[in-house]
DOKEGU-581748 format. One record per residue (C-alpha): residue number from 1; residue in three letters; x, y, z. Coordinates in Angstrom, 3 decimals, padded with zeros to 6 digits, always signed. Example, Ala and Ser with C-alpha at 12.3 -4.5 7.8 and 13.67 -1.06 7.14 Angstrom:
{rec 1,"ALA",{+012.300,-004.500,+007.800}}
{rec 2,"SER",{+013.670,-001.060,+007.140}}
//
This chain:
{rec 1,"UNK",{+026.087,+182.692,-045.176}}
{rec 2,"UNK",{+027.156,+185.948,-043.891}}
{rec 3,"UNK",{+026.168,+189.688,-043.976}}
{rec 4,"UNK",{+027.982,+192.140,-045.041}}
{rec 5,"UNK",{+027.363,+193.730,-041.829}}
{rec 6,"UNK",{+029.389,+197.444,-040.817}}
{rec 7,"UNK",{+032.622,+196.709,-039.206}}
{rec 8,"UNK",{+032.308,+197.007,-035.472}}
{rec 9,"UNK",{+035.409,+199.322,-033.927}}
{rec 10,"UNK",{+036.620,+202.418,-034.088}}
{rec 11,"UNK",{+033.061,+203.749,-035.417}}
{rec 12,"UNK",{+031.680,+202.676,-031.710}}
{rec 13,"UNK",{+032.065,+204.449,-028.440}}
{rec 14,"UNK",{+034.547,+202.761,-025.907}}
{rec 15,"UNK",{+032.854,+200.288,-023.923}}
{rec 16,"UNK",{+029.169,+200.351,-026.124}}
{rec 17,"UNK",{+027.583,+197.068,-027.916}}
{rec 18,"UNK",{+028.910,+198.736,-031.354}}
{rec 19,"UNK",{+032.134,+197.930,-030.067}}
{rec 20,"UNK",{+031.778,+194.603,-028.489}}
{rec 21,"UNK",{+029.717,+192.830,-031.264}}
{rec 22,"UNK",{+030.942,+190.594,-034.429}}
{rec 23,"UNK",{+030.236,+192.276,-037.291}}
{rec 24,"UNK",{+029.853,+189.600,-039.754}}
{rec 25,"UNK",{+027.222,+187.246,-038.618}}
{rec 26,"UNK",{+025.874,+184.393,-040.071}}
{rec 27,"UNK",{+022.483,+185.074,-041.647}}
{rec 28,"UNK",{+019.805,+183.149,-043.593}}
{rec 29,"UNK",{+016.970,+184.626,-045.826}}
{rec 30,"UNK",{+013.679,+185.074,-045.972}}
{rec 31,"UNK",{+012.711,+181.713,-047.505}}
{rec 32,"UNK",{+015.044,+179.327,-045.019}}
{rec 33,"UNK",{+012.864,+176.753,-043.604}}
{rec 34,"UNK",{+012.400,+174.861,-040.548}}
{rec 35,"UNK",{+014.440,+171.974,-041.464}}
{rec 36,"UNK",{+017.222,+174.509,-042.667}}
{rec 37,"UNK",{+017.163,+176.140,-039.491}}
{rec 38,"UNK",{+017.085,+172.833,-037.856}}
{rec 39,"UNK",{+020.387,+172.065,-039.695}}
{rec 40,"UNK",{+022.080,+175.124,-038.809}}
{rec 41,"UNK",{+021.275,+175.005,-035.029}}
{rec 42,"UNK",{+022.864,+171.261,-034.835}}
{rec 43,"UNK",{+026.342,+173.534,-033.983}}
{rec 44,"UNK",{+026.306,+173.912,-030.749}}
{rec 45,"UNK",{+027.853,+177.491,-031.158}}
{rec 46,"UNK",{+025.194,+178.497,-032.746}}
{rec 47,"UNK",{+022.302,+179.928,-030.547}}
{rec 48,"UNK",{+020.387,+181.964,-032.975}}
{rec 49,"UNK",{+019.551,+182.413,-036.830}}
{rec 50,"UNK",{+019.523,+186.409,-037.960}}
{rec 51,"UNK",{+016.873,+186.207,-040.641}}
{rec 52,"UNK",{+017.234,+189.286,-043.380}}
{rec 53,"UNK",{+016.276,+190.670,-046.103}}
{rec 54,"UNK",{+017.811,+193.299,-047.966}}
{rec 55,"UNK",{+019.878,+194.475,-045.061}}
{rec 56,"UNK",{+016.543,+194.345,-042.605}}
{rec 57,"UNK",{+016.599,+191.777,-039.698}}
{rec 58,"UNK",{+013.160,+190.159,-040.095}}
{rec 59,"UNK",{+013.681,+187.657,-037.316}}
{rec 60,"UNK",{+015.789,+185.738,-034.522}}
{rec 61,"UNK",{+015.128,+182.549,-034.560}}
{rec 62,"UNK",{+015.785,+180.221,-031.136}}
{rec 63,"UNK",{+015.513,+176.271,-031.320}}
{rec 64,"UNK",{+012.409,+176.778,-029.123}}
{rec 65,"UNK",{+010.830,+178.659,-032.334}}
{rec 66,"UNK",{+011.224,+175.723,-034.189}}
{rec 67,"UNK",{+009.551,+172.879,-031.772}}
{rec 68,"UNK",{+006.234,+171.130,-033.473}}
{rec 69,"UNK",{+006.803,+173.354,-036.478}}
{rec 70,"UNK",{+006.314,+171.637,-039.790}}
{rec 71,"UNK",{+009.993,+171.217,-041.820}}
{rec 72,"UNK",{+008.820,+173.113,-044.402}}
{rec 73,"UNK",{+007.191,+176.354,-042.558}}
{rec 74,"UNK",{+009.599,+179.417,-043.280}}
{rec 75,"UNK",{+011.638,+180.636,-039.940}}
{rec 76,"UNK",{+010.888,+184.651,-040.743}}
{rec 77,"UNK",{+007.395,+184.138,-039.261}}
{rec 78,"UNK",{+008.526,+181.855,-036.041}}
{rec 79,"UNK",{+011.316,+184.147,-034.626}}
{rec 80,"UNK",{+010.700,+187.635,-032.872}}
{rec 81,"UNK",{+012.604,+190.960,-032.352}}
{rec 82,"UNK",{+011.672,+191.672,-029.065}}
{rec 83,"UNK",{+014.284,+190.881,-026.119}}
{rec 84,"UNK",{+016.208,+189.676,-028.895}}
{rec 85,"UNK",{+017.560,+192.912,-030.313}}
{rec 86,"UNK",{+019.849,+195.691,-029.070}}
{rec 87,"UNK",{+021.023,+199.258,-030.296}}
{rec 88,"UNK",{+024.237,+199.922,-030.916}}
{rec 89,"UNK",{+025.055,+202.713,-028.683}}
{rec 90,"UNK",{+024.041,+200.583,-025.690}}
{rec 91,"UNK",{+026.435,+200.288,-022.782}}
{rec 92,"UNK",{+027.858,+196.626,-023.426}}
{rec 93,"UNK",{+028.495,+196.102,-019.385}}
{rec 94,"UNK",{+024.904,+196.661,-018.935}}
{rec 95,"UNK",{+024.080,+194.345,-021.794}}
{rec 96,"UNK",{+026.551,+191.884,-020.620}}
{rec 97,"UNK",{+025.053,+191.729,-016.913}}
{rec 98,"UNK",{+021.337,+191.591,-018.434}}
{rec 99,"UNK",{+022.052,+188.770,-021.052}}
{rec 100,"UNK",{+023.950,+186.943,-018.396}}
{rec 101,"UNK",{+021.088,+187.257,-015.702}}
{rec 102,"UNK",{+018.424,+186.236,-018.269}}
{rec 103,"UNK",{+020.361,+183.145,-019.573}}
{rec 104,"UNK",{+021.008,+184.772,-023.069}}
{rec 105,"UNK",{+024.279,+184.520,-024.669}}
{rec 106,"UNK",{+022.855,+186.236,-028.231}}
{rec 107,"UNK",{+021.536,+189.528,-029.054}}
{rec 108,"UNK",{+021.297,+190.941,-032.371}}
{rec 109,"UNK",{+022.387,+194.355,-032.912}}
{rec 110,"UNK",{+020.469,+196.778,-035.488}}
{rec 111,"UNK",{+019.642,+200.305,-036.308}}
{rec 112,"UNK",{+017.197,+202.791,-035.825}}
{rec 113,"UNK",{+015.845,+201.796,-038.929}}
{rec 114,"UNK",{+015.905,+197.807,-038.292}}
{rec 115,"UNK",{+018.924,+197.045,-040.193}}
{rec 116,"UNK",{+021.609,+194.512,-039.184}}
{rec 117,"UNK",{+024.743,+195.633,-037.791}}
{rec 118,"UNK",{+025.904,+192.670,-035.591}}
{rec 119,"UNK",{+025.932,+190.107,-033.426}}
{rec 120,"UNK",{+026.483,+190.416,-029.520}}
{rec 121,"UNK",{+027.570,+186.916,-028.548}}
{rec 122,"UNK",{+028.230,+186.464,-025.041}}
{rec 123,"UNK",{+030.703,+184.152,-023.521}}
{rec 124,"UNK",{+030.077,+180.810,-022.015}}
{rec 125,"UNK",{+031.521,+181.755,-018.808}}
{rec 126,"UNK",{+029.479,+185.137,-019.059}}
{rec 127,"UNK",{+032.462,+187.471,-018.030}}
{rec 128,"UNK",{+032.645,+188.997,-021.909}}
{rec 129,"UNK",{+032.079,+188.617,-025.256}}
{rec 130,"UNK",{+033.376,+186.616,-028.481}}
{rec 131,"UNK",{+035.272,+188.068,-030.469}}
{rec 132,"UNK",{+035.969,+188.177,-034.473}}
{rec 133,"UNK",{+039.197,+186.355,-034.120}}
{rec 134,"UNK",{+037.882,+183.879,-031.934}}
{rec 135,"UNK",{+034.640,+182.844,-033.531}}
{rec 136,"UNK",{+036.655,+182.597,-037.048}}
{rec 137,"UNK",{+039.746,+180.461,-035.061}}
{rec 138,"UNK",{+036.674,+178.169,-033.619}}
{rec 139,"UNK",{+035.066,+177.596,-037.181}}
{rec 140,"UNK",{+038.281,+176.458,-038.281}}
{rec 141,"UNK",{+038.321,+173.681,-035.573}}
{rec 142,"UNK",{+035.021,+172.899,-036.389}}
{rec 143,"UNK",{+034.656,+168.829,-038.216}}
{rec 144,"UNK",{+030.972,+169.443,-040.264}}
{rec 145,"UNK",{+028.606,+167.493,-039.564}}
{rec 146,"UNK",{+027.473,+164.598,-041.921}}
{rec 147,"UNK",{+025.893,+166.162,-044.684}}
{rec 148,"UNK",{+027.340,+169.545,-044.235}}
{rec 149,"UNK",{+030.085,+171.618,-047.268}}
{rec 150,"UNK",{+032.986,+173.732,-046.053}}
{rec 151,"UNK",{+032.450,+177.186,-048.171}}
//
């Protein structure tokens, strides 16, 4: 599912994370549960699950939050904000070089208040970031797993 996130651009300072970030993510809600999460993280594009309610990012959820956890054990309580969120006004080069030395390729992006504006998804090769057009072209391309509905 996704958010109705604000609409990364123009609104942003040349060169900041505002700019640079998706602004649609994928998110899941506050009752999505291990085994959901689980499902979700089987695409190897996806490295993290933005978990929010009513606009709020509750949690980022890794597949190392979910190892020995029970199937049925809601996510919002297993992910964490810290080192996995970032401000908007950040300067994205900065962002880029720190994600890229700590192995990250996702950050969340939110507001002063907590809510969700984004996703900063770093590229593979670590030079830059995704961007709208090319995470929607690579979901096209995408064959669902077994099990899985196209929306």
């Amino acid at each position: 599912m996704s958010s109705p996130a604000r609409r990364p651009g123009s609104r942003w300072a040349t060169g900041s994370v505002g700019e640079a970030m998706i602004g649609c993510p994928k998110t899941c809600g506050r009752t999505t549960t291990v085994h959901q999460a689980r499902e979700s993280l089987r695409d190897g594009h996806v490295h993290a699950l933005l978990v929010v309610d009513r606009g709020v990012l509750l949690a980022v959820v890794e597949r190392a939050d979910l190892v020995g956890r029970a199937a049925a054990a809601p996510v919002r309580w297993l992910g964490r904000l810290s080192g996995r969120t970032v401000g908007p006004a950040a300067d994205a080069g900065v962002v880029r070089d720190a994600m890229a030395a700590a192995g990250r390729r996702r950050l969340a992006v939110v507001d002063e208040r907590g809510g969700l504006l984004g996703l900063l998804c770093l590229k593979r090769s670590g030079t830059g970031f995704c961007t709208e057009e090319g995470v929607r072209a690579r979901a096209a391309e995408r064959v669902p797993h077994i099990g899985a509905t196209r929306p």
